[in-house]
N, C-alpha and C positions, 0 to 999 in steps of 0.2 A: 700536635699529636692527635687531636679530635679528629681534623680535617682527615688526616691521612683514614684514620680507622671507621670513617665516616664515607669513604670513597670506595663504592661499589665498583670493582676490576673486571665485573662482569657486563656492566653498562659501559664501560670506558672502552672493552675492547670490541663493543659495536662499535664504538666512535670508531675504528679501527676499516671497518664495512669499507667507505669510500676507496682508503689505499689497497685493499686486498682486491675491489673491483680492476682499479687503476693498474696494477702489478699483471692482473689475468689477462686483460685488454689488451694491454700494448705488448705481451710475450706473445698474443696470438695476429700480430701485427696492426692490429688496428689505429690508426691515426691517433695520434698524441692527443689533438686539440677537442676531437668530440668524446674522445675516453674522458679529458680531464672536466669539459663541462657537465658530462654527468656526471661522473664524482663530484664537482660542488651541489646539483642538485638535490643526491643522494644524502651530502654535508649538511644541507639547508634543512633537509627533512628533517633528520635527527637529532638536530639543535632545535627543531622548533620554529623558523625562520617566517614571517610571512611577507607578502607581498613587497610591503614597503621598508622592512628591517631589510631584506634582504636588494631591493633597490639600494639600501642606507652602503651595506655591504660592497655593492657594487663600484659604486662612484667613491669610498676609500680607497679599494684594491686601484682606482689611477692614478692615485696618490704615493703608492709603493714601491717600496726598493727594486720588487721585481719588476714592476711598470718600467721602472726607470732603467733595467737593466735590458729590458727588451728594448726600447727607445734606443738606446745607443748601442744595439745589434743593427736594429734597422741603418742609425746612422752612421756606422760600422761599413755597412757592406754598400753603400750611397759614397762616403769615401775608398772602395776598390773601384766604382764605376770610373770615378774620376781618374786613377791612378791607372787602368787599364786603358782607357781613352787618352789618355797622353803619355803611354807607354812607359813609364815611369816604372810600373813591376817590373815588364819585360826587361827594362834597364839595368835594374838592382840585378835581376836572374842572371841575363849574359855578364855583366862583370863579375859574377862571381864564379859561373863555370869559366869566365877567360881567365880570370884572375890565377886561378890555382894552374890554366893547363891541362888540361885532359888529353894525355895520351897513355894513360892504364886506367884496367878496371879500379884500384882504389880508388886514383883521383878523380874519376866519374864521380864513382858512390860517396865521397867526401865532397864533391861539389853539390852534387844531388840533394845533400843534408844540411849544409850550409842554407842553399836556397831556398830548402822547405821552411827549416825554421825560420829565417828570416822576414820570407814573403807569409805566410800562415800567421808566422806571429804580429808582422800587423796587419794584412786583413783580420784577422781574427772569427774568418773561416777557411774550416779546413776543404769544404769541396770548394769555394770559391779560389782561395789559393793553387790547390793541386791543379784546377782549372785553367791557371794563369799556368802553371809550369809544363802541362804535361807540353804543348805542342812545342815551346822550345828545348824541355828534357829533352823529347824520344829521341828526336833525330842524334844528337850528341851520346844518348846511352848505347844509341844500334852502334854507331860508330867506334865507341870505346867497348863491344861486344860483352853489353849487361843485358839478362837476359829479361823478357814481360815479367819473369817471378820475385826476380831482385827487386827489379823498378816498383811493382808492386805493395811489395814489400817492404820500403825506404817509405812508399807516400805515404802510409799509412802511420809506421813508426816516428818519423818524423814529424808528419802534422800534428799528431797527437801529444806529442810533447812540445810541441809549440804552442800548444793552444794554453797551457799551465806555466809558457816563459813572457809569452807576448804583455807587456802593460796595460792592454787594453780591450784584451780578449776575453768572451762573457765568461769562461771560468775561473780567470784569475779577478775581476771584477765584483763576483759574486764570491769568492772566496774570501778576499778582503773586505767584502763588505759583514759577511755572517763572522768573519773571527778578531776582528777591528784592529789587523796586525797592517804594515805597513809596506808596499812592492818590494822594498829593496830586504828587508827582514824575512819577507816573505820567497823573495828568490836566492838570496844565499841560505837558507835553513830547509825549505821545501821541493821546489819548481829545479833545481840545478842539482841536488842530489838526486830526486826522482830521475829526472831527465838524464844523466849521468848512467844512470844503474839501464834505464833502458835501452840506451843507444849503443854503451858496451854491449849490453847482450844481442841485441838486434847485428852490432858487425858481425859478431861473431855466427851467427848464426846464417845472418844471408850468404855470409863465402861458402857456408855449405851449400846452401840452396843455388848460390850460382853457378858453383862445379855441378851441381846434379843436372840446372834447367840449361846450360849455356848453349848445351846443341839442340836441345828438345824443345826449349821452349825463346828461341832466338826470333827478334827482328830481322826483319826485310831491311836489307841499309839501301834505298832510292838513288840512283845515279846519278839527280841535282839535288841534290838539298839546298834550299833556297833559308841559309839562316836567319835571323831578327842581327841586324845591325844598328845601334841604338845613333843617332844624330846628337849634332852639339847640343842643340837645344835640350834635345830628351836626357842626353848626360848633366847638360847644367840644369836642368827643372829635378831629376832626381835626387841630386846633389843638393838641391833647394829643400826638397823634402825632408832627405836625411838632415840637416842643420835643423829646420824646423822642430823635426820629431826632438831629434834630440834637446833640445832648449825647451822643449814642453816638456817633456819627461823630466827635466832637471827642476822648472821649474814648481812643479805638481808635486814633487818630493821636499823641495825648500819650504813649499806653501805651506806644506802640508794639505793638499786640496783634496777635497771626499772626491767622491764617485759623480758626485754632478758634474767637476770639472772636466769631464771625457767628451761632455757634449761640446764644449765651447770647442775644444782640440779636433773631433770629429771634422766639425764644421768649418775651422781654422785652417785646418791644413788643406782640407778640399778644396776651397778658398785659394790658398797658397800654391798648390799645385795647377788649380785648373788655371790660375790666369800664368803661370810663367812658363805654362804648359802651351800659350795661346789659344784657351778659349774662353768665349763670352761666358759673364756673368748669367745671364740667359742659361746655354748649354749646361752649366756649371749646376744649377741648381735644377736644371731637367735630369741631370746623370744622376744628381743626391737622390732625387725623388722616383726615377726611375730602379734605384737599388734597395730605396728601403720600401717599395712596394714590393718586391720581393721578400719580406720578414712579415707581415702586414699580419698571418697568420700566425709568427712566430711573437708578435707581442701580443697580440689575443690571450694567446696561450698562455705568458705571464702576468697579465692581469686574473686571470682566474685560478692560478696556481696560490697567489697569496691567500682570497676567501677557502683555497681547498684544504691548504696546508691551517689556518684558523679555525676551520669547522671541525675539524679532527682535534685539536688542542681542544678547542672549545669544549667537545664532546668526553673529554679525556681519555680518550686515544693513548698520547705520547706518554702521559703517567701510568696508563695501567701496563703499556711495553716497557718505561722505565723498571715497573717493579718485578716485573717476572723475570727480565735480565738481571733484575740484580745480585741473585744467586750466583749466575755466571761471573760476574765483574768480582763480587767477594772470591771466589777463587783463584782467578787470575789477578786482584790489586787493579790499581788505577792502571797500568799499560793497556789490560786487557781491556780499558772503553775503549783506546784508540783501536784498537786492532777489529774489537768486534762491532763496530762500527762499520770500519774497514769494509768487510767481509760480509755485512748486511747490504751496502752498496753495493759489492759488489759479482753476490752472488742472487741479490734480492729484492735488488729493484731495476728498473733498467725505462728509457726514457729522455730526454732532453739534459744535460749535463746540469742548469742550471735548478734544474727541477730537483734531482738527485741528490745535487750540493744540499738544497733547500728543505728537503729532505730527511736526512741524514742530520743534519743540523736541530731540527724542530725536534727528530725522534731523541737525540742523546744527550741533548742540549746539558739538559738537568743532570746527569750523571757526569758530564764533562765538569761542570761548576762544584759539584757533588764531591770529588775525587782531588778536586785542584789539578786536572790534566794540561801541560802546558800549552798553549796554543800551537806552538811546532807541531808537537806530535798529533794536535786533534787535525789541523790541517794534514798531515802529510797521511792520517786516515783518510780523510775526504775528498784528496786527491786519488791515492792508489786505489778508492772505491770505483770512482769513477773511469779512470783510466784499465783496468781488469779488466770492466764490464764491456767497455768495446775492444780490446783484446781478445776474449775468449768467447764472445757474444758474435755470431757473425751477422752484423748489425750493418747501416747505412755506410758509416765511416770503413768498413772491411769492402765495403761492394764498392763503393764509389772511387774506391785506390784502385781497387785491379780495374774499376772499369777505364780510369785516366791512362794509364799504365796498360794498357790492351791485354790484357792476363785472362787466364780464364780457371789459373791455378788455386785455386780456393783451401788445398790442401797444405801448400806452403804459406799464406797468410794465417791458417788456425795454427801451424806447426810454429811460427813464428810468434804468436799472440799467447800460447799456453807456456810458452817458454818464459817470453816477457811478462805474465803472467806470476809467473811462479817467484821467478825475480822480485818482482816489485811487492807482493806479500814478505818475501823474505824479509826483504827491506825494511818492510813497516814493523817487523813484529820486532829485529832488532832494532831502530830507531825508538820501537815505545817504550822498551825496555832499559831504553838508555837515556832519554829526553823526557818520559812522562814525569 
């Protein structure tokens, strides 16, 4: 009781300075990674930090969850190089639009959804993936006459909940790791109703968009199309893959193995792929290294995310925000942490997903323990925060789909995203109310 009435909410919510920097920065687009280093610097100050405490600082944060979560982004998008060099995605894509048949627009956009989540959920990125799909979509979408707005509009819907189904994708990895629930708990209770609620409402919605755009906003259909036909080999190495994933995934669930086990699988499979794919060990580990110097900045960035989100605790930040929400939570009960939670991600922060998660977690932590909120419901906040924010934010992930997707309709992606939007809070507030 001392502590508490001994704790000045007017020094705690400078500790506050860094994230209010961080929130303005990156809303006025400013790059993630030198917003976030000045916010630790800003962090250091106001803790007092000098030279060498904050050396001391530094070289733990490569010891961190988030280090480790950035490591196996990098080693993430090091196994797509592999898998695109031995056509292995492309493989998964065409059988699964041949699979179903494409000769109407449904079975386009059913095929189209199938393959996102598929290939998204294990690259375990969404431009990388949409990447891999657009050039054997388009041609297939101009021909089953889906227009730039639909396709558009699918990348984005689709990737984005694939990144909360995949096993291995950095928000389902940092999800499990901040709420220490377990993939398969956490995909029938979270990640499959989310997902669920959004892709109903995304069909329903794109048939409108595509009656409106299908003459106006229509593909050139090319008089060769020269499509991806996958060879034995590339069927049988895929085929290899898929067994592999799946035997890791089972066995990662049996083991029960944390979050380090991702690297061994990472590397395992690239491994597994690149040699039955036919290429050297050599190549193999040039494609690894070739992909995860593409992230190079993106683990920077979660190394100094752990000292940023610390200095701020440190500082007592997160307590003097716990107690002035707690007004709020007392009127609405324990649901209302999940929801205002929710809603603080998603209308209030905005930035790198893993960042957000980390976030959101560090701000309500206490209040979640506080209330006895059950992990379901605090999870399916820290999802729908996330996922809003690039929904109604027209953000990298919004521009990056219409650009795959040759779209220029920016109107139909925010009409599509405030809709899903609206949805996916629905969700949460009755889920908290029912699950808290």
């Amino acid at each position: 009781m001392g502590a508490a009435a001994d704790f000045n909410i007017w020094w705690g919510l400078l500790g506050l300075l860094p994230l209010l920097v961080y929130v303005i920065l990156v809303f006025r687009d400013v790059d993630p990674l030198p917003v976030t280093v000045l916010c630790v610097v800003i962090g250091a100050i106001i803790t007092g930090q000098d030279l060498v405490s904050f050396g001391n600082v530094m070289s733990k944060a490569m010891g961190s969850f988030l280090a480790l979560v950035g490591l196996i982004i990098m080693l993430g998008r090091g196994l797509g190089e592999v898998l695109t060099e031995t056509k292995v995605s492309h493989t998964l894509v065409h059988k699964i639009i041949y699979g179903i048949g494409v000769d109407t627009e449904n079975k386009a956009m059913l095929g189209m959804i199938l393959s996102c989540l598929v290939v998204v959920g294990l690259l375990g990125t969404m431009a990388g993936g949409n990447a891999i799909l657009a050039p054997i979509i388009l041609p297939i979408a101009a021909a089953a006459g889906l227009s730039r707005s639909t396709v558009g509009v699918l990348f984005q819907a689709c990737g984005e909940e694939a990144l909360i189904l995949g096993p291995f994708t950095p928000p389902v990895i940092t999800l499990l790791g901040l709420t220490h629930t377990n993939y398969g708990e956490m995909l029938l209770t979270v990640a499959l109703p989310i997902a669920a609620v959004t892709l109903i409402t995304t069909w329903i919605v794109v048939h409108r968009i595509q009656k409106a755009t299908k003459d106006t906003n229509a593909y050139e259909i090319p008089e060769n199309v020269n499509q991806f036909v996958p060879t034995k080999r590339q069927t049988n190495t895929s085929m290899l893959f898929i067994l592999a994933f799946i035997v890791a995934v089972v066995y990662g669930i049996i083991a029960k193995a944390g979050t380090s086990y991702v690297i061994v699988v990472m590397l395992g499979l690239s491994l597994i792929v690149g040699v039955a794919g036919g290429l050297s060990f050599d190549r193999i580990f040039k494609l690894i290294v070739k992909g995860m110097a593409g992230n190079v900045g993106l683990f920077i960035l979660f190394v100094f995310l752990d000292p940023f989100m610390n200095f701020i605790e440190q500082a007592g930040g997160f307590k003097a925000l716990s107690l002035i929400l707690q007004p709020l939570v007392n009127l609405g009960g324990k649901p209302f942490v999940a929801i205002i939670g929710g809603l603080t991600g998603a209308f209030g922060l905005t930035g790198a997903t893993v960042a957000v998660l980390k976030m959101l977690n560090d701000m309500f932590g206490n209040l979640v323990v506080q209330y006895g909120v059950t992990m379901a419901a605090w999870s399916v906040g820290l999802v729908v925060a996330t996922r809003v924010a690039n929904f109604v934010y027209p953000g990298s992930n919004m521009f990056s789909s219409m650009g795959f997707a040759e779209s220029k309709d920016i109107k139909s992606m925010i009409k599509n995203g405030v809709i899903v939007a609206i949805a996916q809070i629905c969700f949460l507030v009755v889920y908290a109310y029912m699950f808290s």
